[in-house]
C-alpha atoms as one frame of an Amber mdcrd trajectory, in Angstrom:
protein
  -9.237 -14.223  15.325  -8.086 -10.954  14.776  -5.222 -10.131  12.109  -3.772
  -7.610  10.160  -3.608  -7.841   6.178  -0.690  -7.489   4.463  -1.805  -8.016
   1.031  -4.918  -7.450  -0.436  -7.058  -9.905   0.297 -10.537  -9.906  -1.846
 -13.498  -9.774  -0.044 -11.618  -9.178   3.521  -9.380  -6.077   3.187  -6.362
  -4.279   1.861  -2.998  -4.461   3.533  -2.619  -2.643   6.540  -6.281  -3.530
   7.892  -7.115  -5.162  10.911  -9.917  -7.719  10.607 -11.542 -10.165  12.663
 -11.733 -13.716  10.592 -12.958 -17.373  11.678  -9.812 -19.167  13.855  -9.478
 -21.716  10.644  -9.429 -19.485   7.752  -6.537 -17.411   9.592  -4.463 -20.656
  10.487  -4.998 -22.469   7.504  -5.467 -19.899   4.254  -4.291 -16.401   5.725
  -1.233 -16.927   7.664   0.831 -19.699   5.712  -0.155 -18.217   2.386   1.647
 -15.012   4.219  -1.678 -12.547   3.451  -1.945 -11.783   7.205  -0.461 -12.280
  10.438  -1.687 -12.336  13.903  -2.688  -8.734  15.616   0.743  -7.921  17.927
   2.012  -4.709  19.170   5.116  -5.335  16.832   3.037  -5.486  13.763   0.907
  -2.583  14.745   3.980  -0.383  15.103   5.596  -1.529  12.102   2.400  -0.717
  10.117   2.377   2.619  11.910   6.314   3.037  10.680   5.352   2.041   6.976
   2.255   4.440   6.885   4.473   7.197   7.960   6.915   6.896   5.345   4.703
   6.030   2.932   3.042   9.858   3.751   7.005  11.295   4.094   7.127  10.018
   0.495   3.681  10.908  -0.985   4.576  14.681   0.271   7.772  14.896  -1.413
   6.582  13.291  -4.657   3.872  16.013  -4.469   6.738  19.214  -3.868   8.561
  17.265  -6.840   5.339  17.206  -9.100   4.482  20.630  -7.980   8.192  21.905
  -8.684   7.931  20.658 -11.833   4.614  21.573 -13.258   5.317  25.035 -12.101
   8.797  24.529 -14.310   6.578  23.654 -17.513   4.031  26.024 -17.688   4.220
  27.952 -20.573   7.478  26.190 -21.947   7.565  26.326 -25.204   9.521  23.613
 -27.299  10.020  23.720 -30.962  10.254  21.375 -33.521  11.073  21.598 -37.634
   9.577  19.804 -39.770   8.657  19.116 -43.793   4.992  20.000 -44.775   2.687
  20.613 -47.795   2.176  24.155 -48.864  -0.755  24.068 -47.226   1.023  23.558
 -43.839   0.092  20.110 -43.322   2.920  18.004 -41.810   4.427  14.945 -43.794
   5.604  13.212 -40.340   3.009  14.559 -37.426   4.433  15.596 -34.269   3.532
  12.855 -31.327   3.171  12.933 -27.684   6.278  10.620 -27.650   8.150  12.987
 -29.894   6.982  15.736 -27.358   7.907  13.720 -24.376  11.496  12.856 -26.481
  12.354  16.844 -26.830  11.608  17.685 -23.063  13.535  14.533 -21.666  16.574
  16.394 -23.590  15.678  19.755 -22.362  15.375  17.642 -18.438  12.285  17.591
 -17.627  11.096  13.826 -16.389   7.613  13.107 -17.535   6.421  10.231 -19.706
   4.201   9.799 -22.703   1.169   9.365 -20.415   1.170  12.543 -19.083   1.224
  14.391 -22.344  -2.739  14.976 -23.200  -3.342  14.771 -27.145  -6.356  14.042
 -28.565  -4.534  13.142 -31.736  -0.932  13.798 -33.339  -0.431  17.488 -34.506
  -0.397  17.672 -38.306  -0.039  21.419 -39.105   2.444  24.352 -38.709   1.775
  26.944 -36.192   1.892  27.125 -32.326   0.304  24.767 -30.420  -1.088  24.365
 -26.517  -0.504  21.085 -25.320  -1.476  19.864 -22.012   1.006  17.997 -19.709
  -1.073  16.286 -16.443   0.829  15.200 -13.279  -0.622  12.910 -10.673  -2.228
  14.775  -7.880  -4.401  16.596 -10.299  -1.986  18.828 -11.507  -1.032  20.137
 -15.022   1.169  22.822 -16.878   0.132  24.177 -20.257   3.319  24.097 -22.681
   3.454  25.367 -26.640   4.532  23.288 -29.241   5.844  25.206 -32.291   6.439
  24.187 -35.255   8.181  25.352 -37.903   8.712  24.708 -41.439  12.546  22.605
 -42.580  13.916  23.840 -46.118
């Protein structure tokens, strides 16, 4: 029997596939479990409908991520804070405080996207990288600067 997936379905395929299964495991498992249904011409055009706005969407999420990479680069965001003589920080500066400072400056990215080996612990300028799905990324500098 032919159907189409509509859930991923180990072993036979991912949703959206069309497969041909034995006549009792699409009667008895598949289709009442509601992890495929038989092949029609209405469920071949809705899966048509759904792949074509799921593309409309992955384009403008892409023009979005794009926009705002492009936005980033070379930002620079600045933060004050204690530190030795030496220059070492008492309180290091952490992706999440990064992520913090350009949510209030509007710019929507999360902690994940912030690439930092470890927390910065020392005055100075410093080049963080921000990556975006779709393989891109913006460079921005984090400065900080001594509080009196």
């Amino acid at each position: 029997m032919r159907v189409l997936i509509k859930k991923h379905v180990q072993g036979v395929g991912d949703k959206g596939d069309i497969r041909d299964v034995a006549d009792g495991y699409a009667q008895n498992y598949l289709i009442p479990q509601g992890l495929a249904e038989p092949v029609s011409a209405v469920a071949l055009e809705r899966i048509r409908r759904e792949n074509k706005q799921k593309s409309k969407e992955a384009e403008q999420d892409l023009e979005r991520v794009e926009k705002l990479a492009s936005d980033l680069e070379g930002y620079s965001i600045e933060f004050l804070a204690k530190a030795s003589e030496e220059g070492r920080l008492y309180a290091a500066i952490t992706a999440q405080k990064i992520v913090s400072k350009l949510k209030k400056k509007g710019f929507p990215i999360d902690k994940q996207h912030i690439v930092l080996p470890e927390p910065i612990k020392d005055l100075g300028d410093h080049e963080v990288r921000v990556q975006f799905p779709h393989g891109l990324e913006a460079r921005i500098v984090v400065v900080i600067g001594e509080d009196m």
